[in-house]
KEGUSE-828552 format. One record per residue (C-alpha): residue number from 1; y, z, x. Coordinates in steps of 0.05 Angstrom, whole numbers, plus 5000, padded with zeros to 4 digits. Layout:
N
<rec pos="NUM" py="Y" pz="Z" px="X"/>
...
This chain:
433
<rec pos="1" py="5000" pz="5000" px="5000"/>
<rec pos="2" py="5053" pz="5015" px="5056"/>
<rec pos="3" py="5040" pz="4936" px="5082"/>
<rec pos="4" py="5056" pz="4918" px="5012"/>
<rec pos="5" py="5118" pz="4950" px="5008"/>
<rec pos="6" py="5136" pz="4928" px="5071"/>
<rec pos="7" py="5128" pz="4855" px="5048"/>
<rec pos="8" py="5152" pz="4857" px="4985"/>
<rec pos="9" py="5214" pz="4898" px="5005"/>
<rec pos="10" py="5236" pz="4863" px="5067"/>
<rec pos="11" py="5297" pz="4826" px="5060"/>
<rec pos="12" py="5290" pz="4749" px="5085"/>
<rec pos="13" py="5348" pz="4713" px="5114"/>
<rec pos="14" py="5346" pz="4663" px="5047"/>
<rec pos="15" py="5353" pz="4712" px="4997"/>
<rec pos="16" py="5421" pz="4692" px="4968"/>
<rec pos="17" py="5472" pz="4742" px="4932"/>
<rec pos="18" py="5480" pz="4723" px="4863"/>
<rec pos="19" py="5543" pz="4769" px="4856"/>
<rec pos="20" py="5574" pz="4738" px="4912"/>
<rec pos="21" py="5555" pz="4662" px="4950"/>
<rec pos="22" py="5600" pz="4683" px="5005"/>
<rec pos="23" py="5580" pz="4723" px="5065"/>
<rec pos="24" py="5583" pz="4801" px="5032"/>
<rec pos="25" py="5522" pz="4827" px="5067"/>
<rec pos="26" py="5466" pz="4875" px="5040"/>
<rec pos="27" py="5466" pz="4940" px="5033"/>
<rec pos="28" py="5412" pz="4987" px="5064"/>
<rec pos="29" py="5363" pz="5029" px="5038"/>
<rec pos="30" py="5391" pz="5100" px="5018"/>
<rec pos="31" py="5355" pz="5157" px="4976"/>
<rec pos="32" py="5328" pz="5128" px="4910"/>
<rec pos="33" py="5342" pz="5167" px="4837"/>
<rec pos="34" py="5275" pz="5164" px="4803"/>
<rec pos="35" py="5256" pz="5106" px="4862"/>
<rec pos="36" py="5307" pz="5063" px="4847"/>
<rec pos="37" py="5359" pz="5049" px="4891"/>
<rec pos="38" py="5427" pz="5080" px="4869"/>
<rec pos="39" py="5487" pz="5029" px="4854"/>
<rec pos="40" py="5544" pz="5025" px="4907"/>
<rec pos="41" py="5600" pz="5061" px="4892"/>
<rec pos="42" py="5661" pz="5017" px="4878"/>
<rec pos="43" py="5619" pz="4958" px="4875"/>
<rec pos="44" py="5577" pz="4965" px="4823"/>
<rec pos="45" py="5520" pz="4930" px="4859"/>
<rec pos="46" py="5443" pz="4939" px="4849"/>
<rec pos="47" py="5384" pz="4927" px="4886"/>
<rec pos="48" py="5343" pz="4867" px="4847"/>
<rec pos="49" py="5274" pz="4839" px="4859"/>
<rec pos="50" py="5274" pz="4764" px="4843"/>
<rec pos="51" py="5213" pz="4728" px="4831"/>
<rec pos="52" py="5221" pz="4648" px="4828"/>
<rec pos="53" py="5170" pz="4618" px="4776"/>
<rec pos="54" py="5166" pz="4554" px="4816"/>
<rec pos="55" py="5134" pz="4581" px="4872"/>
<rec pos="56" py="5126" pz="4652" px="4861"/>
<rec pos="57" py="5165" pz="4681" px="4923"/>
<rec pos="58" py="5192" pz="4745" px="4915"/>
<rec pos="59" py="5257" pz="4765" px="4953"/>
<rec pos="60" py="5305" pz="4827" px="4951"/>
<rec pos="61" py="5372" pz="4816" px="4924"/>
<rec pos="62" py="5440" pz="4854" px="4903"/>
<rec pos="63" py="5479" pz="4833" px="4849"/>
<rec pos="64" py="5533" pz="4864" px="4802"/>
<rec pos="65" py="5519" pz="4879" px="4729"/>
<rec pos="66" py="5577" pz="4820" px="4702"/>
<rec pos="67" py="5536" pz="4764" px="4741"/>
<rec pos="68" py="5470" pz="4786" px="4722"/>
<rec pos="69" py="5510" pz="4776" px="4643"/>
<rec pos="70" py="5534" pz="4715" px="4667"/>
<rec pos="71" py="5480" pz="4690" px="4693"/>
<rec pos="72" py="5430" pz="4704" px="4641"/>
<rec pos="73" py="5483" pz="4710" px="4584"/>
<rec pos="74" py="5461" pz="4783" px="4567"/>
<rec pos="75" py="5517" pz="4829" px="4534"/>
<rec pos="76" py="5525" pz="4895" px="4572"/>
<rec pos="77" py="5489" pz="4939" px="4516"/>
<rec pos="78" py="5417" pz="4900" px="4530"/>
<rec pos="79" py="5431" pz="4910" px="4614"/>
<rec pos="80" py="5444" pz="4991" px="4600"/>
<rec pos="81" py="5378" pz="4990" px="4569"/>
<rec pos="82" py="5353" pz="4973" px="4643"/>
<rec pos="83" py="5398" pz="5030" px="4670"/>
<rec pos="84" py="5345" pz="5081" px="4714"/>
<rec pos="85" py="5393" pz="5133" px="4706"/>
<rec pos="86" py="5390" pz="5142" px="4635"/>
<rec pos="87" py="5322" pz="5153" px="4593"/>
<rec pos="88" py="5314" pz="5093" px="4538"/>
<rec pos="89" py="5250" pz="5084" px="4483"/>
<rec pos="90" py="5211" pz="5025" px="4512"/>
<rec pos="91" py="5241" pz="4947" px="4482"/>
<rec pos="92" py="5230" pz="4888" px="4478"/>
<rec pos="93" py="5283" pz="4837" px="4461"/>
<rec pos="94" py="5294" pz="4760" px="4454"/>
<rec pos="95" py="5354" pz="4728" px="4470"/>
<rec pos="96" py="5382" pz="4669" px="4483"/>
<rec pos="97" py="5358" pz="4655" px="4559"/>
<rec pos="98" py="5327" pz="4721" px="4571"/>
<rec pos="99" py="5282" pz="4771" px="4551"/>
<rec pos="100" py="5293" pz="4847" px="4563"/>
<rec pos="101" py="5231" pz="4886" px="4582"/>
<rec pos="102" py="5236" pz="4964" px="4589"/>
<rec pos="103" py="5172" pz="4988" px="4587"/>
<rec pos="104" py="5165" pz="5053" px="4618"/>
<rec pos="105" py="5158" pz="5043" px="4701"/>
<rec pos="106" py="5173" pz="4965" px="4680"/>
<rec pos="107" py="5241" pz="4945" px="4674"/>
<rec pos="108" py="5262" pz="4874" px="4679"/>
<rec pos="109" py="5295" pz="4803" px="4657"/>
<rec pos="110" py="5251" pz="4744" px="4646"/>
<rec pos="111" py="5283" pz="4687" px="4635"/>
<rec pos="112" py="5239" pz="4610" px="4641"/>
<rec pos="113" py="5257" pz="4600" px="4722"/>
<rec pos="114" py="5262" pz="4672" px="4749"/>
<rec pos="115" py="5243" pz="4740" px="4739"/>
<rec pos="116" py="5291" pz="4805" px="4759"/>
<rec pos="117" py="5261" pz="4863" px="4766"/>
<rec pos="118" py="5296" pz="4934" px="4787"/>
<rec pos="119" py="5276" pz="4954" px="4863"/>
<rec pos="120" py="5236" pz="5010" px="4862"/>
<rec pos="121" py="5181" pz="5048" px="4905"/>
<rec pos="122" py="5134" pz="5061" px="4849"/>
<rec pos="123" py="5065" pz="5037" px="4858"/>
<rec pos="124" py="5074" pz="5005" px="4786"/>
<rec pos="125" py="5127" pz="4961" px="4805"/>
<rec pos="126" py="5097" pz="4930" px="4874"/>
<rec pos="127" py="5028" pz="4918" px="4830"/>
<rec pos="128" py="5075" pz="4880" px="4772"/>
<rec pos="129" py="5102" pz="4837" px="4828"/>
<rec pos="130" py="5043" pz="4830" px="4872"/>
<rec pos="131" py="5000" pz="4806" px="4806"/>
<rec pos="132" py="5062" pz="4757" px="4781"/>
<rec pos="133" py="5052" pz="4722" px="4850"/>
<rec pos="134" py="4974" pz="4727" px="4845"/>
<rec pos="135" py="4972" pz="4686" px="4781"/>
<rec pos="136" py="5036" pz="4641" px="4793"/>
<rec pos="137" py="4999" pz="4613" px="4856"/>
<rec pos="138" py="4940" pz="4615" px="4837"/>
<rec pos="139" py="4952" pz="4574" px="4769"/>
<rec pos="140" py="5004" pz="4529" px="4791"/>
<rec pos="141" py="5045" pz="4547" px="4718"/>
<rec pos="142" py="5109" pz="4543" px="4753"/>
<rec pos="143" py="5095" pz="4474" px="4772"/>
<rec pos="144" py="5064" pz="4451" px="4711"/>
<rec pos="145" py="5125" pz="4477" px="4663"/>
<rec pos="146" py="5182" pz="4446" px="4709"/>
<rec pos="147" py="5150" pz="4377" px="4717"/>
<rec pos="148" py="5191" pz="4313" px="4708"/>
<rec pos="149" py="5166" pz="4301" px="4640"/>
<rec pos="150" py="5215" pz="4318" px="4585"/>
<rec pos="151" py="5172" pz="4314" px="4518"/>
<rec pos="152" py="5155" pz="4382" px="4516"/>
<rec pos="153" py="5107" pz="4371" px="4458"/>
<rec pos="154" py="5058" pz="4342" px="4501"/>
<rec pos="155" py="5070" pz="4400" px="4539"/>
<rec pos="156" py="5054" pz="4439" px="4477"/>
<rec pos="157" py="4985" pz="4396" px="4459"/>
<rec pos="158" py="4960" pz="4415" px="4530"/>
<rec pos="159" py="4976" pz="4488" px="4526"/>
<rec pos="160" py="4914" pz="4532" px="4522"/>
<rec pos="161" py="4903" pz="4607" px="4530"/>
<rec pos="162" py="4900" pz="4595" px="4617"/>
<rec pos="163" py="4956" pz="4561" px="4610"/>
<rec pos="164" py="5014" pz="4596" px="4590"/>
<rec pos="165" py="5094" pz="4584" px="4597"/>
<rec pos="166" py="5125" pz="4636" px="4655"/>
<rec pos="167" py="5148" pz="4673" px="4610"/>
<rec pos="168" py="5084" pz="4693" px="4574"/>
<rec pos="169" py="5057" pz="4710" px="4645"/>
<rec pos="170" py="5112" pz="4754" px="4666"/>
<rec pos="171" py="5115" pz="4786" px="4596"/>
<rec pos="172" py="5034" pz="4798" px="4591"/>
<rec pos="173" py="5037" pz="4822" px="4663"/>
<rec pos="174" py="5092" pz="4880" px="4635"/>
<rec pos="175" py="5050" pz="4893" px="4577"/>
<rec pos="176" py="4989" pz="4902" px="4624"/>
<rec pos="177" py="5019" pz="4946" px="4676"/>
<rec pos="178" py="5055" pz="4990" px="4616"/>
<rec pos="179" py="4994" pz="4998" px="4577"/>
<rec pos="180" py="4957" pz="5014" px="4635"/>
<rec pos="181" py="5009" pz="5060" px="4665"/>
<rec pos="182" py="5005" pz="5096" px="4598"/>
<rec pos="183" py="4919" pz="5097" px="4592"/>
<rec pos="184" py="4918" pz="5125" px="4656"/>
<rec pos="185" py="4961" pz="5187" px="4641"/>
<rec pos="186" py="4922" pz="5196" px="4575"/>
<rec pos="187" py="4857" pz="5199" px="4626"/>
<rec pos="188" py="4882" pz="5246" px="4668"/>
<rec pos="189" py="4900" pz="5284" px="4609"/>
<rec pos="190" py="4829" pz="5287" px="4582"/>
<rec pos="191" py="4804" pz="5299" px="4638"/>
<rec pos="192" py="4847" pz="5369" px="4645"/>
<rec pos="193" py="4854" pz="5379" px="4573"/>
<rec pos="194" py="4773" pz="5381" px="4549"/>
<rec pos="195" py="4757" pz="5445" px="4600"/>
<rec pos="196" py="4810" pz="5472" px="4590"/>
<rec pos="197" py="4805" pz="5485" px="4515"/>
<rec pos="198" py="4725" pz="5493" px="4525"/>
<rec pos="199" py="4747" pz="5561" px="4562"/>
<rec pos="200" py="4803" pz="5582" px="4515"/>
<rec pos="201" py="4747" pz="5583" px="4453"/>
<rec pos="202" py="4702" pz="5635" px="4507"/>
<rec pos="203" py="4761" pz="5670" px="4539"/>
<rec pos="204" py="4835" pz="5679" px="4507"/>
<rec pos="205" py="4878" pz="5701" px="4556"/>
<rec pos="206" py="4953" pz="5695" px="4557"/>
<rec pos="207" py="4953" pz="5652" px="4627"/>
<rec pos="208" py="4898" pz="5603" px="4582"/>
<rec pos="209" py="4950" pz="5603" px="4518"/>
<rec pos="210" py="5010" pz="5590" px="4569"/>
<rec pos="211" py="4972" pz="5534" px="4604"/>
<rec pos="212" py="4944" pz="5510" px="4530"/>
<rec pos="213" py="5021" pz="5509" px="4512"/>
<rec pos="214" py="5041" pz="5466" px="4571"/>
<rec pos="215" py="4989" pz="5413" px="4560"/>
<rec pos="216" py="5008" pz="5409" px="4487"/>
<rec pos="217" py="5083" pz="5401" px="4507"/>
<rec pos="218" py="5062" pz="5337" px="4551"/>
<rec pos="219" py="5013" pz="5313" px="4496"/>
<rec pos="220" py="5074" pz="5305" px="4448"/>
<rec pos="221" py="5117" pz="5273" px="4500"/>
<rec pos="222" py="5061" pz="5221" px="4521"/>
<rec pos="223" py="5035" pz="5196" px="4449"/>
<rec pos="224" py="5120" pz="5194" px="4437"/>
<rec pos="225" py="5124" pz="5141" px="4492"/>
<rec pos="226" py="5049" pz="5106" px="4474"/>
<rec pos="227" py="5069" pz="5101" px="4401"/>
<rec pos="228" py="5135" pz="5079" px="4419"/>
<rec pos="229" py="5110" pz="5017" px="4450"/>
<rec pos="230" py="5061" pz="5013" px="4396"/>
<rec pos="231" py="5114" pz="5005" px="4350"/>
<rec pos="232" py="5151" pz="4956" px="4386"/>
<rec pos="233" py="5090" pz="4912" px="4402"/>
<rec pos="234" py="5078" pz="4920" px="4317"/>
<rec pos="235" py="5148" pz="4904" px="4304"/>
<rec pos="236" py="5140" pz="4828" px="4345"/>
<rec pos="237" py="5084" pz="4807" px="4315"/>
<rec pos="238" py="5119" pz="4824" px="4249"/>
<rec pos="239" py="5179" pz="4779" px="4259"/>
<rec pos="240" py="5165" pz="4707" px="4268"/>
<rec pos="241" py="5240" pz="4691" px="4286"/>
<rec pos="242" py="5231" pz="4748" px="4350"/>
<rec pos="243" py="5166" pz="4716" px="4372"/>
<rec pos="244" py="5195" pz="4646" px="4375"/>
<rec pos="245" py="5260" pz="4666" px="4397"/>
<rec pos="246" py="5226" pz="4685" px="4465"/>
<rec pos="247" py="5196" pz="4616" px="4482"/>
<rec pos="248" py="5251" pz="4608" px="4530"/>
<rec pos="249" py="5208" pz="4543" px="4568"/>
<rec pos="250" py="5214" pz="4509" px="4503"/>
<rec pos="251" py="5285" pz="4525" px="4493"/>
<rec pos="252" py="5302" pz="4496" px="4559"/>
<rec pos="253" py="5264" pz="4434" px="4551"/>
<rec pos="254" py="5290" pz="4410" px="4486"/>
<rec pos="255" py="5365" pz="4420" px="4511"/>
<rec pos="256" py="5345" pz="4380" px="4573"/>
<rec pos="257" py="5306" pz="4332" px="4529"/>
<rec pos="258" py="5372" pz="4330" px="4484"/>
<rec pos="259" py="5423" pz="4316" px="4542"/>
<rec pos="260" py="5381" pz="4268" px="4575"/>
<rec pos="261" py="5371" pz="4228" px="4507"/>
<rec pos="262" py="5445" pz="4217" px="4503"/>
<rec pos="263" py="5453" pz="4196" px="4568"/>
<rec pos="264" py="5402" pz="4146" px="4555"/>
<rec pos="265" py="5424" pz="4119" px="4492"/>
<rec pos="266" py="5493" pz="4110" px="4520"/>
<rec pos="267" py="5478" pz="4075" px="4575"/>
<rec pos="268" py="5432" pz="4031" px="4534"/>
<rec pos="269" py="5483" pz="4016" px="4491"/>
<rec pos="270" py="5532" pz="3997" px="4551"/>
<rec pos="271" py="5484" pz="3958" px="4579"/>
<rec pos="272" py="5472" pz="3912" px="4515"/>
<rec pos="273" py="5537" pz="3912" px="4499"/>
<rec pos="274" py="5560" pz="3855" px="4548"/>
<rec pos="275" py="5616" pz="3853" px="4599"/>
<rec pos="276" py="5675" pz="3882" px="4566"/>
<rec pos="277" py="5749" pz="3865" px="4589"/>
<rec pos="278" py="5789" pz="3881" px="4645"/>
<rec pos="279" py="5847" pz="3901" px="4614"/>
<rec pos="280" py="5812" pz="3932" px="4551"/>
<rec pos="281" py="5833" pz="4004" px="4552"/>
<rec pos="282" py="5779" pz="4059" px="4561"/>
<rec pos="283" py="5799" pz="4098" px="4494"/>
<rec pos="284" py="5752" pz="4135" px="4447"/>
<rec pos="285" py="5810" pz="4101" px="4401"/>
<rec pos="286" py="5790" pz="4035" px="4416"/>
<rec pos="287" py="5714" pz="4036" px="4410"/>
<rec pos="288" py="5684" pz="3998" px="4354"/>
<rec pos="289" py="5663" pz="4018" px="4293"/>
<rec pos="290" py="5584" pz="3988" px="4314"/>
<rec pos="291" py="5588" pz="4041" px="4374"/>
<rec pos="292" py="5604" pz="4094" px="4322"/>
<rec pos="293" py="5555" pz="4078" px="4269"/>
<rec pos="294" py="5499" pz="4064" px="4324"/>
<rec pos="295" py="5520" pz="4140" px="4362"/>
<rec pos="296" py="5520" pz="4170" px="4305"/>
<rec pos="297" py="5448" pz="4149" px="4277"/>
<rec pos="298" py="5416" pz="4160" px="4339"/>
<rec pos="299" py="5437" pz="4222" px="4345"/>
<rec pos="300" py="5414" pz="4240" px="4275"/>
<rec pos="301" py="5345" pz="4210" px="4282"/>
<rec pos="302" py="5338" pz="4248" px="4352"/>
<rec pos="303" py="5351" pz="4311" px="4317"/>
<rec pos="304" py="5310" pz="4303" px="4262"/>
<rec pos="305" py="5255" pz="4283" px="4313"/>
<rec pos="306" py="5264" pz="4342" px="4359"/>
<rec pos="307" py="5270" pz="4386" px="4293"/>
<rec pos="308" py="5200" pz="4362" px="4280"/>
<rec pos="309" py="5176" pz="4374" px="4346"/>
<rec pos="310" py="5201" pz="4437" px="4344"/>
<rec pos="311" py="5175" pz="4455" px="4282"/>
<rec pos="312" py="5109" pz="4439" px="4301"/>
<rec pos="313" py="5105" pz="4471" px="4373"/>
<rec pos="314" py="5135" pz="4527" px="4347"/>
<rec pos="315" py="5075" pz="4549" px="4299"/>
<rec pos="316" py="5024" pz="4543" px="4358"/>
<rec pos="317" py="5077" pz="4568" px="4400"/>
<rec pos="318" py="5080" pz="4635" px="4354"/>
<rec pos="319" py="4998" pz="4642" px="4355"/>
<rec pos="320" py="4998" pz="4648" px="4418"/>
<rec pos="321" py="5048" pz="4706" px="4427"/>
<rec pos="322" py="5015" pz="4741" px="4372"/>
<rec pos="323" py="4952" pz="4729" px="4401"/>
<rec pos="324" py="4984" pz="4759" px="4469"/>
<rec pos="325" py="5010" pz="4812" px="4432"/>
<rec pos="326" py="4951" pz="4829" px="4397"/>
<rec pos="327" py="4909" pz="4836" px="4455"/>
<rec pos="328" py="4958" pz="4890" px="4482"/>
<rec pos="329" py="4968" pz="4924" px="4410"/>
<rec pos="330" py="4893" pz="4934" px="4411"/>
<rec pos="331" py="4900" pz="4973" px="4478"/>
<rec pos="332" py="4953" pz="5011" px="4466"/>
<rec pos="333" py="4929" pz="5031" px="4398"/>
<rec pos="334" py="4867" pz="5056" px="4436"/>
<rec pos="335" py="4906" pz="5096" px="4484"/>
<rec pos="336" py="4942" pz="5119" px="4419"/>
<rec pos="337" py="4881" pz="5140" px="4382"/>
<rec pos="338" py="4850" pz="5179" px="4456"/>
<rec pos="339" py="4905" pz="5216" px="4451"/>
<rec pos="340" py="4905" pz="5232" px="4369"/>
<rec pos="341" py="4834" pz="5253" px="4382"/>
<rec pos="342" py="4857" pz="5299" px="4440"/>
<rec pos="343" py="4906" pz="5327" px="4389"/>
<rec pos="344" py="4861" pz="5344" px="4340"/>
<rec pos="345" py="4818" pz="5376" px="4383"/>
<rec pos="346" py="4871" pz="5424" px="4410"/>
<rec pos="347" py="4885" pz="5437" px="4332"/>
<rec pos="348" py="4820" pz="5450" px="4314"/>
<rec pos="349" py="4813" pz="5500" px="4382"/>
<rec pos="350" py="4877" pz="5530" px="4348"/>
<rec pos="351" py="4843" pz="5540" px="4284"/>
<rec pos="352" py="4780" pz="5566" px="4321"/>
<rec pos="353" py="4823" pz="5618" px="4357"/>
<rec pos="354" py="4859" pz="5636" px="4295"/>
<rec pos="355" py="4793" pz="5643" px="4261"/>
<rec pos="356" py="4773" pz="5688" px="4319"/>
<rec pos="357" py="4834" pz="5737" px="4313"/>
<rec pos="358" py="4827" pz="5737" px="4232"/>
<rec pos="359" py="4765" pz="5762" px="4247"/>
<rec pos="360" py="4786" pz="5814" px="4292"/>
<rec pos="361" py="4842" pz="5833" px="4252"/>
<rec pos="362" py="4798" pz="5844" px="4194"/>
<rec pos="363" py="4751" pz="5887" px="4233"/>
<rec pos="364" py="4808" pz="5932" px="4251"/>
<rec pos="365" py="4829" pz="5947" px="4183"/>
<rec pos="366" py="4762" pz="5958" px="4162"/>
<rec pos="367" py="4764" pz="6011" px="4220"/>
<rec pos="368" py="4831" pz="6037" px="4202"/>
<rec pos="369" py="4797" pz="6042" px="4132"/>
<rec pos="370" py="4737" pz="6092" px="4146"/>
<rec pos="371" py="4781" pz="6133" px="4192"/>
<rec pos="372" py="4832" pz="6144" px="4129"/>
<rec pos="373" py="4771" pz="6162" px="4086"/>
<rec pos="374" py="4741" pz="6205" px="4142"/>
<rec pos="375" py="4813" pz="6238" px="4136"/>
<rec pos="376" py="4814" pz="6248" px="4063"/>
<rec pos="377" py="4750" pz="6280" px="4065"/>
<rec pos="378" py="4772" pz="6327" px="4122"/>
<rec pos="379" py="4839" pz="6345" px="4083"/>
<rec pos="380" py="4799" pz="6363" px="4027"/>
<rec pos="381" py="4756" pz="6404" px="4078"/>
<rec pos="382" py="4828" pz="6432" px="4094"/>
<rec pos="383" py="4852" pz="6448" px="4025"/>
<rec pos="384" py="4781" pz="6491" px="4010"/>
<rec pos="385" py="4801" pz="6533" px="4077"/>
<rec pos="386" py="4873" pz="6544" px="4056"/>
<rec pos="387" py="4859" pz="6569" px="3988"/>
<rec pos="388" py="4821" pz="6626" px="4020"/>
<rec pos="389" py="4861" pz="6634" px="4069"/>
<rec pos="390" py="4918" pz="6656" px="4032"/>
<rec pos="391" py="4937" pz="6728" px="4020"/>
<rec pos="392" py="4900" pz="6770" px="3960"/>
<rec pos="393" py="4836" pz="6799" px="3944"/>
<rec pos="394" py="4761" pz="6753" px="3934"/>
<rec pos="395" py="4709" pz="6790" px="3915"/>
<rec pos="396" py="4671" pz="6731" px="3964"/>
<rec pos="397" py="4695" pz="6767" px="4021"/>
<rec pos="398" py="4647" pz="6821" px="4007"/>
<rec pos="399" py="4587" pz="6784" px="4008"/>
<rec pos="400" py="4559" pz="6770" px="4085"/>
<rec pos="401" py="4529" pz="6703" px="4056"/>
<rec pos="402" py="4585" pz="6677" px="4023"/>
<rec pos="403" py="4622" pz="6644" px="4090"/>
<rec pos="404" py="4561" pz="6606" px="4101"/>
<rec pos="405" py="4550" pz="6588" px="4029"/>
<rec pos="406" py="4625" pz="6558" px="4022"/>
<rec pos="407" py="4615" pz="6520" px="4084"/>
<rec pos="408" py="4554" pz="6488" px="4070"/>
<rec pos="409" py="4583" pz="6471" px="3999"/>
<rec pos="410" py="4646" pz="6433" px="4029"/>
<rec pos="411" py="4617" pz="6397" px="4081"/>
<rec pos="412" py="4559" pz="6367" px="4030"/>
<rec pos="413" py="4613" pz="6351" px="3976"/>
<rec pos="414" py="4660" pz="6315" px="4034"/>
<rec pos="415" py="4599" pz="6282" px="4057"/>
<rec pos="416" py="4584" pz="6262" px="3982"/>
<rec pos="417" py="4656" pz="6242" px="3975"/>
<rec pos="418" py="4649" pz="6198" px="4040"/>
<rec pos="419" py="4592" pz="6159" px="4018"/>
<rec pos="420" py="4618" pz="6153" px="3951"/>
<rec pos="421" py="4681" pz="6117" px="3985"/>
<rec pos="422" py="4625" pz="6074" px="4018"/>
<rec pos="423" py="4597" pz="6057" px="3973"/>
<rec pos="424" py="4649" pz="6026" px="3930"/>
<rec pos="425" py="4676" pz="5995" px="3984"/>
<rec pos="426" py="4607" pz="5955" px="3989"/>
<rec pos="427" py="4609" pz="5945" px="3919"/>
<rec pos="428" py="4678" pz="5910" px="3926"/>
<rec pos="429" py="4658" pz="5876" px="3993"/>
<rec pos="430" py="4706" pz="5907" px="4032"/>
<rec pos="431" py="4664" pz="5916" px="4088"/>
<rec pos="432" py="4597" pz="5871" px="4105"/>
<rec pos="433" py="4534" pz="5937" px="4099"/>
């Protein structure tokens, strides 16, 4: 891993400043927040991995926030959602040129020739651009989707589920790395979680409760984030209009196709139009009404043709981002269900520990209970030795038996008394005997 950092962060004498073509130089490496490399003060610059979807080279790059708007016509709320110092819910969003990706250790812009992707140390990151390099070269995609052809529905008719527009591949690859990002801490959370509650159920302690309490607390915060991007994976496949606004290949395409139509048909149009004169002026004035009438149906049957086209790609275009989507929502609604099942297991070791101090509790009473009869039946023992201890004459006193006689009389009527209280309090199932 340290030679892949190495390579992936080194900066190459070709990487060009988008923020500046001149000379500004780059900036070195200083103490990440959160491994991310901290903007320059009064600059506003930050530390960019660019990864070119022609030939999937990677090089290290600082630009300012405005060019990175310009350049992929973002407005400044979507770029704050890539802000490391600030915590955002994972999103995905389609715009015009771009798609923004936050997704947890993954946040980036994709647009159809480049990806951007924050600098950063984490392991995550270096994988997402290591496998984005892996399957550009080894697919040739970047190739294939910026040939010189310009019908992009034959493009579209060739396009099969190993062959995907750069942007799928960079969006799958973010999908994979934050789905498996988020699997692996629901492992690692099983893995503590399962003995951990096995030995609360035999032992309750307050160090088990307090450790119990701190991997609930982390439970809640991880199936937050996993049903977070749960949601946002659902909400896609929901919305058509999202799902095709992110075929940014396709988008590109058709305005080159559209451009380089008109060129062509005006220069066809010149060319059959014979040598015109000298001293004709050049005047949009002056050009005939034929010119007019002929632009203005070509252009009309060239958008109704690319309409058509569009129409057309766009359905198979949209299956195969659900499909993409699907496989993903299947994964993460895995992770989401580990970690549902992990919760109701802590809830029914709560329940099982509540069950065992009800049950306790109850035997106290019941305790408390025969030591309050046991009482009564010695204040009654008390009452029978006050009376004759108070001060005037018995004629029992006389007799040498009698102090024997009233004791033996007390003590069998308390113990008569006692197991009279016992025996309505088995009668009323107070106490299991």
């Amino acid at each position: 891993m340290g030679d892949l950092k190495e390579r992936l962060l080194f900066k190459p004498a070709s990487a060009v400043n988008l923020g500046d073509a001149s000379n500004r130089p780059f900036a070195s490496f200083r103490h990440p927040f959160q491994g991310v490399e901290v903007k320059k003060r009064g600059q506003g610059l930050r530390s960019w991995i660019r990864v070119d979807a022609s030939t999937g080279d990677s090089q290290i790059i600082e630009v300012d926030k405005f060019t990175v708007m310009r350049r992929c016509d973002l407005p400044a709320r979507d770029l704050r959602l890539l802000d490391p110092l600030f915590v955002y819910p994972s999103t995905i969003l389609g715009r015009e040129k771009a798609i923004v990706v936050n997704l947890e250790q993954i946040r980036c812009i994709i647009t159809a020739d480049e990806v951007l992707l924050l600098n950063s140390l984490d392991s995550y990151v270096l994988q997402y651009v290591v496998e984005l390099q892996r399957r550009l070269k080894a697919t040739g995609a970047g190739d294939v989707w910026q040939a010189e052809s310009r019908d992009f529905a034959d493009v579209s008719r060739n396009m099969s589920s190993d062959y995907l527009p750069f942007e799928f591949k960079a969006l799958e690859i973010a999908l994979e790395a934050a789905c498996t990002f988020l699997d692996t801490q629901a492992a690692e959370l099983e893995i503590e979680a399962y003995p951990l509650l096995d030995e609360l159920t035999s032992t309750i302690s307050t160090l088990n409760l307090e450790r119990v309490r701190r991997l609930k607390s982390r439970l809640v915060g991880l199936t937050r984030r996993v049903q977070k991007v749960r949601d946002e994976i659902e909400q896609l496949m929901d919305d058509d209009g999202d799902m095709a606004e992110m075929y940014l290949t396709e988008k590109k395409m058709r305005m080159d196709s559209l451009s380089y139509g008109g060129e062509q048909s005006m220069m066809g149009y010149r060319a059959t139009d014979g040598p015109q004169s000298v001293s004709a002026p050049v005047s949009p004035v002056s050009s005939p009404p034929e010119y007019r009438k002929l632009e203005k149906s070509v252009s009309f049957a060239r958008s109704r043709h690319d309409s058509m086209k569009s129409s057309e790609s766009s359905k198979q275009n949209i299956e195969e981002m659900e499909m993409l989507l699907e496989a993903y929502f299947v994964v993460i609604d895995s992770t989401l269900n580990k970690l549902t099942s992990l919760k109701e297991y802590i809830d029914d070791t709560e329940d099982f520990i509540n069950i065992q101090l009800d049950n306790v509790r109850n035997q106290l009473i019941q305790f408390e209970l025969l030591l309050t009869t046991a009482t009564f039946v010695v204040a009654i023992c008390g009452v029978v030795a006050g009376i004759f201890g108070m001060n005037f004459p018995i004629t029992l006193f006389d007799s040498p038996s009698a102090f024997d006689w009233v004791l033996f009389i007390t003590g069998v009527a308390g113990l008569v008394i006692f197991c009279s209280f016992l025996w309505f309090y088995k009668s009323r199932r107070v106490m299991p005997f």
